[in-house]
C-alpha angles and dihedrals in degrees: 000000000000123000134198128202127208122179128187126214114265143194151231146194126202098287101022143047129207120202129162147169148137137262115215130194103244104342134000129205103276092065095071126100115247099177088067115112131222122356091343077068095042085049087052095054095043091062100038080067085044107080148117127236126217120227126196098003103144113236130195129217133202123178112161104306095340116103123179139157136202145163131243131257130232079277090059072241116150129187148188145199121174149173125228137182111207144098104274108183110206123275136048130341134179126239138189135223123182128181131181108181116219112275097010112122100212123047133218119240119192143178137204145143144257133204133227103182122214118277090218100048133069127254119231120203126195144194112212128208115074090349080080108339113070107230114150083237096169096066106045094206102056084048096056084042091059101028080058100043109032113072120218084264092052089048117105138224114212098253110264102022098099093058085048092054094039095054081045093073103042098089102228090177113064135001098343097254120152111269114224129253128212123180110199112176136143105244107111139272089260096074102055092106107057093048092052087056086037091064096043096051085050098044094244124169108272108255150172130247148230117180140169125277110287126267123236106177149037099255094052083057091060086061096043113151096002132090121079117347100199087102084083096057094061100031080067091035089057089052099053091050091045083052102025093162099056140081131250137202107205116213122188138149123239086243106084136007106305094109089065099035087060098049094060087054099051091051090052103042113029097148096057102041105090097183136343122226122195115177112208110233090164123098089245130021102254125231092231096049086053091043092062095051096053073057091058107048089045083085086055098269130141115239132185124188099188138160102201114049083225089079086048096052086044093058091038086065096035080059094046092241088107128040115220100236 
């Protein structure tokens, strides 16, 4: 039997530290070309929805002097979550995960990174897709269609956001240090991947994600993206409480559900949101969107429901996140 490890970029705070990925039986999604044109693109993304999970197969974490292990779940989904006791300056580090299932004879061993932002910056957390990543998500079926014939080279960025996002994480308030970046979507794990190539192709911060349960079959690619959103509240909500002493700027799309989710956030946690960003795919701003923003600033916070990134920009710098350069 073949296996096949992914891991995801994780993320610490001064006394924890959060990693996470998946085990698949022969490839997972993240072997699959996604620079192939036509049907030999549409092929790629099939399979990447076309795997098999591991469950139960043990998995091992270092990470500097910590050492864990777990199993994985029905998902062939592991976790962890871990003290430590050292000194962590801020920035990237790499981790290691190995697994050697019982009764196979060869073992996986596997690097990423994980990520301990700046006290003195802001985090930034994103939705993607059409919040950045241009997908159609309001009609299902011109999403599939794109998702299956454009390649991660042929999908687009809205123009300007990546200088919005860009001056976003150069911290103009305090020291200078990098803000963070987190994308927290729900589109699936299967995906994680091509958006991570998708953002390096772009020159987007470097982030990490949070994505939907992963996918196993045909059918479940039909739904992609779709489904309850409410994952997404408490995946931020997850993150404030992991950082409770630092401030968020909150960025989301009219298509979905961003608008309440935020919302909620903002009600819950006033005192860490920093400003709200809705971009306007519709046709027309709509009054209940907006609704919920005069909501929202009600607690004090900046909002902007905008349909070019260069109003965005604009009220990034009237606020002093942003400098006007």
């Amino acid at each position: 039997m073949k296996l096949d490890l992914q891991l995801y970029r994780g993320y610490a705070n001064d006394t924890e530290l959060v990693v996470y990925g998946h085990i698949f039986e022969s490839w997972g999604p993240g072997n699959y070309k996604i620079d192939r044109n036509g049907l030999y693109h549409t092929f790629s993304i099939w399979k990447m929805f076309s795997i098999n999970p591991l469950k139960n197969v043990k998995v091992t974490i270092e990470f500097k002097s910590v050492t864990a292990s777990s199993v994985t779940n029905a998902n062939g989904f592991f976790k962890f979550r871990l003290p430590y006791s050292f000194e962590l300056p801020p920035g990237w580090h790499p981790y290691t995960i190995t697994c050697q299932p019982k009764n196979h004879r060869y073992g996986i061993i596997e690097t990423s990174e994980l990520r301990k932002p700046y006290k003195t910056g802001i985090s930034v957390i994103s939705d993607i897709d059409d919040t950045f990543l241009v997908s159609h998500s309001s009609t299902i079926w011109k999403k599939l269609y794109v998702l299956l014939t454009r390649n991660v080279h042929q999908r687009k960025t809205f123009v300007d956001v990546v200088a919005h996002y860009k001056a976003l994480e150069r911290n103009q308030v305090h020291d200078g240090s990098p803000n963070s970046f987190f994308f927290v979507s729900s589109s699936e794990w299967n995906l994680y991947y091509f958006i991570i190539q998708f953002s390096i192709l772009q020159k987007l911060p470097k982030a990490v994600l949070k994505l939907k349960d992963i996918k196993t079959g045909i059918l479940d690619f039909l739904k992609t993206g779709g489904g309850n959103h409410d994952h997404k509240f408490h995946k931020i909500e997850s993150i404030i409480s992991f950082y409770p002493n630092n401030r968020y700027i909150l960025l989301g799309d009219d298509s979905q559900k961003d608008a309440d989710i935020y919302e909620r956030i903002s009600a819950t946690y006033p005192k860490n949101i920093k400003a709200v960003y809705l971009r306007q795919v519709s046709k027309h701003q709509k009054s209940a969107i907006q609704a919920k923003l005069d909501h929202i600033e009600n607690n004090n916070i900046p909002t902007c429901y905008f349909k070019s990134s260069a109003t965005a920009i604009a009220h990034s710098i009237k606020i002093g996140i942003i400098q006007d350069s």
